[in-house]
VEXDOGU-406804 format. One line per field, with one value per residue: residue number from 1; residue in one letter; x, y, z of N, C-alpha, C, CB in turn. Coordinates in steps of 0.02 Angstrom, whole numbers, plus 50000, padded with zeros to 5 digits. Each point is the difference from the previous one (the first is absolute). Glycine has a CB too. Layout:
<sites>
k <- [NUM  ...]
r <- [A  ...]
n.px <- [X  ...]
n.py <- [Y  ...]
n.pz <- [Z  ...]
ca.px <- [X  ...]
ca.py <- [Y  ...]
ca.pz <- [Z  ...]
c.px <- [X  ...]
c.py <- [Y  ...]
c.pz <- [Z  ...]
cb.px <- [X  ...]
cb.py <- [Y  ...]
cb.pz <- [Z  ...]
</sites>
This chain:
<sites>
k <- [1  2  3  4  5  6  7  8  9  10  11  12  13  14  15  16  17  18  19  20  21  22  23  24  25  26  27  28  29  30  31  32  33  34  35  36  37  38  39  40  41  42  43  44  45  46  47  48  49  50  51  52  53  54  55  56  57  58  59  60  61  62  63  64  65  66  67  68  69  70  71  72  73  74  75  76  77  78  79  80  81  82  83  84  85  86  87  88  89  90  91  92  93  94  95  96  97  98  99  100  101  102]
r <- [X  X  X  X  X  X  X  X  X  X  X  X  X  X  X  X  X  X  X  X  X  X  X  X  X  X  X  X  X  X  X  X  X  X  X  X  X  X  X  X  X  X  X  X  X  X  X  X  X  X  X  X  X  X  X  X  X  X  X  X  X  X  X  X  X  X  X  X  X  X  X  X  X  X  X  X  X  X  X  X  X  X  X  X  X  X  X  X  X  X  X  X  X  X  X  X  X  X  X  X  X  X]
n.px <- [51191  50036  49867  49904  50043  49927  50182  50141  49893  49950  50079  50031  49840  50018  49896  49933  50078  50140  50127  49982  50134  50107  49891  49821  49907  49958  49948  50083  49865  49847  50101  49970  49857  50024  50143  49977  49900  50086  50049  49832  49980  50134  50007  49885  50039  50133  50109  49989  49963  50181  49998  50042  49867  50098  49930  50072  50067  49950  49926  50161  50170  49971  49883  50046  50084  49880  49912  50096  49998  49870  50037  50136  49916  49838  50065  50091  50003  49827  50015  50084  49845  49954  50124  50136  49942  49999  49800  49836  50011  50003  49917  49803  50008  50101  49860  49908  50093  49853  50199  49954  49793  50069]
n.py <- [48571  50147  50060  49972  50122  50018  49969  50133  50078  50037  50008  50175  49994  50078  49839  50182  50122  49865  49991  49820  50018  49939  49899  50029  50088  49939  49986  49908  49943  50085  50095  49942  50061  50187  49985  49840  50064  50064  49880  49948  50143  50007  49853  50052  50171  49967  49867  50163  50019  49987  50181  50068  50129  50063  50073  49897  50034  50109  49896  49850  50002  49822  49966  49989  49864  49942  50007  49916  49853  49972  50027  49888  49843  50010  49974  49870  50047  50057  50156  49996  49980  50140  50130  49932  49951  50121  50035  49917  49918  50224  49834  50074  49866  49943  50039  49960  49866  49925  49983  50107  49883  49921]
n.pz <- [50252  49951  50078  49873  49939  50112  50107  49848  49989  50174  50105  49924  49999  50179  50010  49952  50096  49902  49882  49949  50070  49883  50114  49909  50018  50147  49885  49978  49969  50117  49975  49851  49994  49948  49895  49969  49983  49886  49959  49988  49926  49906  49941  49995  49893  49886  50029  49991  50150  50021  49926  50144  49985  49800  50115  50029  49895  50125  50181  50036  49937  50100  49896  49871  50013  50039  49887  49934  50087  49965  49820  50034  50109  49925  49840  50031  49868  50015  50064  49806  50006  50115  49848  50093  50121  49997  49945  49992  49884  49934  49966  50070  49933  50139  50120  49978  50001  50079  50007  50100  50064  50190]
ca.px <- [49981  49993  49934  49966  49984  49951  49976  50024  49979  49962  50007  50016  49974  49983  49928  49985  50035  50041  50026  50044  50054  50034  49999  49918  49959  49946  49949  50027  50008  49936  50007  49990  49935  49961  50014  49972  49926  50004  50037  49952  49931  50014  50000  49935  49933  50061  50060  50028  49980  50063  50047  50020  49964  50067  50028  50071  50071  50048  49970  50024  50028  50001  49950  50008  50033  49977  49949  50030  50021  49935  49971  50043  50005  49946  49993  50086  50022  49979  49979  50009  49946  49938  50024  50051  49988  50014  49959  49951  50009  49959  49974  49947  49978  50030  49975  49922  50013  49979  50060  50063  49952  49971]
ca.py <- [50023  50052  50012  49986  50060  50070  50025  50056  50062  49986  49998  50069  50064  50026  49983  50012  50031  49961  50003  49940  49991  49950  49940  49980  50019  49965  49985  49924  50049  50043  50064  49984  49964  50019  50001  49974  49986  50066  49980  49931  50012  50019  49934  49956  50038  50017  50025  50050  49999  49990  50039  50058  50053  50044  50061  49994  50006  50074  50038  49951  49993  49941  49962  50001  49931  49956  49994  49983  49931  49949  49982  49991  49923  49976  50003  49974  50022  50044  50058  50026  50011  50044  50067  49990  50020  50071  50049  49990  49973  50053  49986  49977  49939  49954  50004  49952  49940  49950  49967  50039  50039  49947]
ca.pz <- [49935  50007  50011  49938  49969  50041  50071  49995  49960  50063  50085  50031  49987  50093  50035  50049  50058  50003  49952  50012  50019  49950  50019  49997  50022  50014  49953  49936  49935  49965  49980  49930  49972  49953  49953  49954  49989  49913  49947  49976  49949  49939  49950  49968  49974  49927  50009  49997  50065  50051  49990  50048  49998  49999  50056  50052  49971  50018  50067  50053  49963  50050  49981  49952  49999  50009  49953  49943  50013  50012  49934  49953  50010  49985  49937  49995  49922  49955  50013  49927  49947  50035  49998  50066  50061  50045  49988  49975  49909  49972  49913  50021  49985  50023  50046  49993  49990  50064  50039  50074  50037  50058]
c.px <- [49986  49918  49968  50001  49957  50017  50093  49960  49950  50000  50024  49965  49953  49922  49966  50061  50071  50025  50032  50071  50040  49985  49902  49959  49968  49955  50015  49978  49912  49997  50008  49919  49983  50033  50008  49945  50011  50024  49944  49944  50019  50028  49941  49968  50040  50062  50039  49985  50072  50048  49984  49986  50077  50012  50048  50046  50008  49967  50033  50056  50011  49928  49991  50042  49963  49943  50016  50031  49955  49969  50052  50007  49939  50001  50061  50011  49941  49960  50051  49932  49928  50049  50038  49973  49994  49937  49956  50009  49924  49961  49923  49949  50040  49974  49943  49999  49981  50068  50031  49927  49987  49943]
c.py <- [50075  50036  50017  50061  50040  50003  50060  50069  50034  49995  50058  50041  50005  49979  50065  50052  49924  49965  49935  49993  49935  49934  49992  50046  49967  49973  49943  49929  50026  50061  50024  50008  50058  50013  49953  50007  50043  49989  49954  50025  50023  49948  49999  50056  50023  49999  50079  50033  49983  50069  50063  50083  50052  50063  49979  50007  50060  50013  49922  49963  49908  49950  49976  49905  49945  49979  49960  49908  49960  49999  49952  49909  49978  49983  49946  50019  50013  50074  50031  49996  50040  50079  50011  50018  50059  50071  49965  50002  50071  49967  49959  49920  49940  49993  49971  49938  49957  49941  50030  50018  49930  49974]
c.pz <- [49999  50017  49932  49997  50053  50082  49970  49995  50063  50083  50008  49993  50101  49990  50037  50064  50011  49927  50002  49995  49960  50046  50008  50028  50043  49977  49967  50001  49974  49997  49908  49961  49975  49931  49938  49943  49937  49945  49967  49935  49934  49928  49964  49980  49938  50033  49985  50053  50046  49980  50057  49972  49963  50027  50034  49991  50040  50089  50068  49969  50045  49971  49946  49968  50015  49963  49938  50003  49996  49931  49974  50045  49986  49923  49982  49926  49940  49990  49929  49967  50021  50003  50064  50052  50035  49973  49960  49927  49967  49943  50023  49988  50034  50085  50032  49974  50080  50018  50059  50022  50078  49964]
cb.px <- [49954  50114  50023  49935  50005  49879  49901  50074  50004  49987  50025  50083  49982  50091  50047  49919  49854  49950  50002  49910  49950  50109  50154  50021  50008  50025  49974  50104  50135  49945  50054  50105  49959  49934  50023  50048  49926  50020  50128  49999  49926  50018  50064  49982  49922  49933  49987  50008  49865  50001  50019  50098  49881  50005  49904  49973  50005  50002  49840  49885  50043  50063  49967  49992  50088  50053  49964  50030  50073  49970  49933  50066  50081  49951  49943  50008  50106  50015  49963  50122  50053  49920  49906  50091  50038  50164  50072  49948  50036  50082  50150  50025  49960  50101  50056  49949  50098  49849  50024  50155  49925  50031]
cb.py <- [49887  49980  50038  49900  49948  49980  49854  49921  49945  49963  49887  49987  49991  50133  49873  49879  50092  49996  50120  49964  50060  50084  49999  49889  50049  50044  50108  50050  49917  49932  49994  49917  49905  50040  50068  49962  49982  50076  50012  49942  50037  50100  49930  49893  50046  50088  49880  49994  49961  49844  49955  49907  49966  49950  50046  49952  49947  50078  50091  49986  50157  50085  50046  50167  50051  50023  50105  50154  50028  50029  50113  50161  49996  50062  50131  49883  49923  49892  49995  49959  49887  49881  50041  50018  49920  49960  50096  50035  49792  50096  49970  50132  50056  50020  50068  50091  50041  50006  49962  50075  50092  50061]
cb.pz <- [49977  49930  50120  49992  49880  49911  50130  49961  49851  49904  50030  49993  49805  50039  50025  49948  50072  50120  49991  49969  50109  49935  50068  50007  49925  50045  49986  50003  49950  50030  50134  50037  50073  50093  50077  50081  50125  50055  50054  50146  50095  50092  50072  50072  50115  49920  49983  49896  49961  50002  49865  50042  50125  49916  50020  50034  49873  49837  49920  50057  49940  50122  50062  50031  50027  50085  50043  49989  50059  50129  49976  49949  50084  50098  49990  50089  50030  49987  50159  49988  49953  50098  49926  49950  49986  50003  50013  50099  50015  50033  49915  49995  49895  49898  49967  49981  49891  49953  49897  49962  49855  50114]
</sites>
């Protein structure tokens, strides 16, 4: 089968002085767990919190992607009605709405 979203988005990023390799890591998959852990807290406190930072577009442009992927799979179809995946929702009252809050 194919591999899941976050360990794509997640297993090429460098550890450190060591860098994961296409056939794995020693770790695997706990090398996974803290970026879970972030993706988790930021659920449980707001979803607008998954969207991807719009500096990176221009200072990280990779990170950025990947940022964008994990909003755009966590939200799935209904990140249209939270003002789309790829950049923070500007409409404040849709914000402070206790439906998009942990």
């Amino acid at each position: 089968g194919q591999p899941a979203p976050l360990w794509e988005c997640y297993h090429s990023v460098e550890l450190g002085d060591r860098a994961h390799e296409d056939g794995g890591c020693k770790m695997c998959p706990y090398c996974l767990v803290l970026p879970c852990m972030t993706i988790l807290a930021k659920v449980s406190n707001h979803l607008e919190l998954l969207k991807p930072d719009p500096a990176l577009a221009q200072t990280d442009p990779h990170k950025f992607q990947i940022q964008t992927l994990v909003a755009e799979m966590a939200l799935g179809e209904d990140a249209r009605m939270l003002g789309g995946a790829d950049r923070p929702d500007g409409d404040f009252q849709r914000l402070s709405s206790t439906r998009h809050c942990g």
